[in-house]
DOVOTOR-744124 format. One record per residue (C-alpha): x, y, z. Coordinates in steps of 0.05 Angstrom, whole numbers, plus 32768, in hexadecimal, padded with zeros to 4 digits. Layout:
! DOVOTOR-744124
<pt><c1>X</c1><c2>Y</c2><c3>Z</c3></pt>
...
***
This chain:
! DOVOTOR-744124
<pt><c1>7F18</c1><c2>8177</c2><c3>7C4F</c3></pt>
<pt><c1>7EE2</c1><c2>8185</c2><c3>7C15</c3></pt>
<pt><c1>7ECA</c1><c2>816F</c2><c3>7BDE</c3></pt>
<pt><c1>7EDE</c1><c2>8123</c2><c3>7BC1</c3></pt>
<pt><c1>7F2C</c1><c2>812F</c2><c3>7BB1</c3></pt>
<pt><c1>7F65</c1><c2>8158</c2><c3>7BCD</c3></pt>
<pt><c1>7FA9</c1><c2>816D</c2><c3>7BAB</c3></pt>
<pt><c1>7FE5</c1><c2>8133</c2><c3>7BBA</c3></pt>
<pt><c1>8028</c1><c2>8154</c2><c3>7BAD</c3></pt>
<pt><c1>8063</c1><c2>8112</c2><c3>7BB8</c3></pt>
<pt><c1>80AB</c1><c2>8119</c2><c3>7BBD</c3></pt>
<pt><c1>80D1</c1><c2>80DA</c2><c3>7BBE</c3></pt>
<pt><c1>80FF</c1><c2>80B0</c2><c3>7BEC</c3></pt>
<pt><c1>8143</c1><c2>80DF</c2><c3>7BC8</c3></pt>
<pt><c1>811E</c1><c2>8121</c2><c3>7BE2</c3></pt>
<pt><c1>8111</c1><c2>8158</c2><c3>7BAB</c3></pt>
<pt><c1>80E5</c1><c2>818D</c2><c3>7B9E</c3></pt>
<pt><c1>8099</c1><c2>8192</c2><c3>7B80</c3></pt>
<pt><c1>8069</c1><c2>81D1</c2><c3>7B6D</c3></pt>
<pt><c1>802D</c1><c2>81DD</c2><c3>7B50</c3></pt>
<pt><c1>8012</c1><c2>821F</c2><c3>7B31</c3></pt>
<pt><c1>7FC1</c1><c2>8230</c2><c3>7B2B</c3></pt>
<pt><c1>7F9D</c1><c2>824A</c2><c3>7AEF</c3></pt>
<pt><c1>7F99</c1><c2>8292</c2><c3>7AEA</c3></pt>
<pt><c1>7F65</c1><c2>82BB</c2><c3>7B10</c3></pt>
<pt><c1>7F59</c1><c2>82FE</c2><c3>7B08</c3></pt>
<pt><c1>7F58</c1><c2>8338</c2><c3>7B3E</c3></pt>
<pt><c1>7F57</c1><c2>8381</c2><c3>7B47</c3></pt>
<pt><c1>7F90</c1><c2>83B1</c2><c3>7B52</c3></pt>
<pt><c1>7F9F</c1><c2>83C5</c2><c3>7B97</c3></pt>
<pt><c1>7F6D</c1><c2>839F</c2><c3>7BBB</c3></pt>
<pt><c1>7F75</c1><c2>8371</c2><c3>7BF4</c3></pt>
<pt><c1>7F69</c1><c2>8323</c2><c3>7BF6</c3></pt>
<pt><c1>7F70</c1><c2>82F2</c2><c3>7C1B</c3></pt>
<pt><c1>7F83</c1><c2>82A4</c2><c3>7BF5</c3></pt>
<pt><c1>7F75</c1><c2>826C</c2><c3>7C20</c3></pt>
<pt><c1>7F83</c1><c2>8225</c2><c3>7C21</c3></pt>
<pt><c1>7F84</c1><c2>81E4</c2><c3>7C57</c3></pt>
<pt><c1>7FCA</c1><c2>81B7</c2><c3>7C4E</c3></pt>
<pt><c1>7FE1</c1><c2>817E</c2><c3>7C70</c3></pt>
<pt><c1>8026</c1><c2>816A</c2><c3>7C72</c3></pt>
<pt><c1>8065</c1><c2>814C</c2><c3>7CAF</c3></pt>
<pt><c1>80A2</c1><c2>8161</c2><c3>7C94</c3></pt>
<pt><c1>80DA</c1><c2>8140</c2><c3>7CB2</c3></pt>
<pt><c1>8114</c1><c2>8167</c2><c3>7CAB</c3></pt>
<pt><c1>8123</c1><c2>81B6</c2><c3>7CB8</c3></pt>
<pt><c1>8138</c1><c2>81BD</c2><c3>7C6D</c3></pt>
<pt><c1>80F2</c1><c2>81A2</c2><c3>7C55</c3></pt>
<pt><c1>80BA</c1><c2>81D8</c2><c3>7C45</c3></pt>
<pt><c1>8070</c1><c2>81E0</c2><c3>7C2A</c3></pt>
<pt><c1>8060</c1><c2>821E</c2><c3>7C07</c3></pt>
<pt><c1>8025</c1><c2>823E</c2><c3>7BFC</c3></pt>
<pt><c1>8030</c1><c2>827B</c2><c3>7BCD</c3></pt>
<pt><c1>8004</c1><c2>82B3</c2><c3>7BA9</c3></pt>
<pt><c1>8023</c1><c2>82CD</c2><c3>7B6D</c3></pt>
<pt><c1>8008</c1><c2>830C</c2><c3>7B48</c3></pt>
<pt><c1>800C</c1><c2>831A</c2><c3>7AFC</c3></pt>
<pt><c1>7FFF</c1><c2>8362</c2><c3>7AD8</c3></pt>
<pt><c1>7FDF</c1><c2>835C</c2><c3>7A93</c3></pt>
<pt><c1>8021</c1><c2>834B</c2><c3>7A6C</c3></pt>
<pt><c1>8038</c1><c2>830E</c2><c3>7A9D</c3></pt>
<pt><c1>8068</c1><c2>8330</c2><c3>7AC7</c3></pt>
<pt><c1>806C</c1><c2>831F</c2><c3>7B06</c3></pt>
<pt><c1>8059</c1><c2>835D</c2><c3>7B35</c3></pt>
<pt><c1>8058</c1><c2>833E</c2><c3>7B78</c3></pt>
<pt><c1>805C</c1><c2>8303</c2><c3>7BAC</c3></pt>
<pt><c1>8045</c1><c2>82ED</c2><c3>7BE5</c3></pt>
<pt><c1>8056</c1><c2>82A8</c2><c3>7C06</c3></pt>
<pt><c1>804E</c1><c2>827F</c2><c3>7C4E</c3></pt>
<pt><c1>8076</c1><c2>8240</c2><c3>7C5E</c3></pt>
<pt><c1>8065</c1><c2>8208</c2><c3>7C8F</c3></pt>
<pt><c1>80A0</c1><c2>81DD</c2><c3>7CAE</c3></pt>
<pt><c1>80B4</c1><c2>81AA</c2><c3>7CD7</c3></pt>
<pt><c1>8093</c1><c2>81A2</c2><c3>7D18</c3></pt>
<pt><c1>8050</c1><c2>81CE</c2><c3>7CFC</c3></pt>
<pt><c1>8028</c1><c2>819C</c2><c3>7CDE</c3></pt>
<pt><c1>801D</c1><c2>8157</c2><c3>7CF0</c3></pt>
<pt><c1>7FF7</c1><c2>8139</c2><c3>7CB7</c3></pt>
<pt><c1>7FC2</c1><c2>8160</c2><c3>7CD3</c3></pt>
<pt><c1>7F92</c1><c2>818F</c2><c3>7CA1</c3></pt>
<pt><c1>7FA5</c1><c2>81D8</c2><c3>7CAF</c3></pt>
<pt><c1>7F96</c1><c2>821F</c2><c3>7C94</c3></pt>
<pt><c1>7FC6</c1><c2>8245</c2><c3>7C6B</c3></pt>
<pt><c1>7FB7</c1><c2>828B</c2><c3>7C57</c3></pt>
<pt><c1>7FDD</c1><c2>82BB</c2><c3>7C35</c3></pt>
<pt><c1>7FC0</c1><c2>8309</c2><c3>7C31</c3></pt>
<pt><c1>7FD3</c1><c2>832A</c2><c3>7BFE</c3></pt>
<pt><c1>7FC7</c1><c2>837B</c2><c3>7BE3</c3></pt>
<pt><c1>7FCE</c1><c2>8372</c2><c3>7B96</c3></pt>
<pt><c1>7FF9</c1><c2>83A4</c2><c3>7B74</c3></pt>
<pt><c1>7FE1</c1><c2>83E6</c2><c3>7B56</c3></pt>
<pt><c1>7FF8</c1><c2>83B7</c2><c3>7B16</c3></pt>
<pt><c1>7FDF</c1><c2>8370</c2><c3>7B23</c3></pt>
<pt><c1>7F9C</c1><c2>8355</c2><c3>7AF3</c3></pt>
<pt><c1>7FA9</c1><c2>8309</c2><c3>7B09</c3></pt>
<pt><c1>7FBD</c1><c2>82DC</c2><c3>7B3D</c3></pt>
<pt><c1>7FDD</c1><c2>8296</c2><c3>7B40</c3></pt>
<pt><c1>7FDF</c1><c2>8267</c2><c3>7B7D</c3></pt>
<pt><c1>8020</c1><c2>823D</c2><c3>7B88</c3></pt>
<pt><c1>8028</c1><c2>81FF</c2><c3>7BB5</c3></pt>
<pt><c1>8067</c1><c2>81DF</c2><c3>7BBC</c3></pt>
<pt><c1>8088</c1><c2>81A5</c2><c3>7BE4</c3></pt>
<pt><c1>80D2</c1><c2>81A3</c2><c3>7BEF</c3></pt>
<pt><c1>80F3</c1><c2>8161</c2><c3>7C17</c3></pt>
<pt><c1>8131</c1><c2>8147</c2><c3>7C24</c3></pt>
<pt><c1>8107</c1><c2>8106</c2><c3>7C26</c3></pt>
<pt><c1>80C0</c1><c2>80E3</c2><c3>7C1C</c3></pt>
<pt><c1>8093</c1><c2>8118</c2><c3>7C21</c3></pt>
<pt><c1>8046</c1><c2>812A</c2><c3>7C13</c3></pt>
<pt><c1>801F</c1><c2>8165</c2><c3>7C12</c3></pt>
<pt><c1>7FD3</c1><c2>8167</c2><c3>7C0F</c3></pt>
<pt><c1>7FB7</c1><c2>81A9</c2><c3>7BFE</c3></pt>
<pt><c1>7F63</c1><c2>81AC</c2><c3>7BF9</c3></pt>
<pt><c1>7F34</c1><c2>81E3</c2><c3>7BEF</c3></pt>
<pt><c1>7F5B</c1><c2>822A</c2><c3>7BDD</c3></pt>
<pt><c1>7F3C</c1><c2>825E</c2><c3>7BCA</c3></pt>
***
C-alpha cells in the first residue's frame, strides 16, 4: 500500500489466534476520531476473524472504552481494503491503543499497512 513494509500477522496450519497492540498515543477527552487502516486477508472459514480495535486508556491505565470492526469470510479476497473505526473518546480517556488481530481455524495471514 505505502511506504517499503507492511504488518504480516501468520497463524499456522493447527489454526490459533494472533494480536498485536500499538504504542500509546495520546488524545483529548470527548472528542471524535476517526483510526484508519488498509488490511488484506481470505479467511476461509465462518469461525475465522480479523480485528481491527481502538482501545482507550485514562491516566492510571484503565481501560475506559472500546471500539472494534471485524472482517470475515467472503469480505476480503486478499485484496487491500479500508478499515475504520470512529470513535468519541471518553470524558476520561488521555490515550489510545490500536489492536489488530487474526483468528483461524487454519493457515491464515493478515496484512495491515498504513493506520493512522
Amino acid at each position: 500500500m505505502k511506504g517499503t513494509s507492511v504488518l504480516r500477522l501468520h497463524v499456522d496450519a493447527g489454526g490459533a489466534s494472533t494480536f498485536v497492540l500499538s504504542d500509546e498515543m495520546p488524545v483529548l477527552p470527548t472528542t471524535s476520531y476517526v483510526v484508519n487502516g488498509w488490511m488484506r486477508y481470505s479467511l476461509r472459514s465462518e469461525e475465522d476473524s480479523v480485528f481491527f480495535s481502538v482501545i482507550q486508556f485514562d491516566a492510571a491505565g484503565n481501560v475506559v472504552g472500546f471500539d472494534e470492526v471485524r472482517g470475515v469470510k467472503g469480505d476480503n479476497y486478499w485484496q487491500w481494503i479500508p478499515k475504520r473505526v470512529l470513535i468519541r473518546t471518553s470524558p476520561a480517556a488521555s490515550s489510545i491503543r490500536v489492536r489488530v488481530g487474526l483468528v483461524s481455524t487454519t493457515e491464515s495471514y493478515l496484512d495491515v499497512d498504513d493506520v493512522r
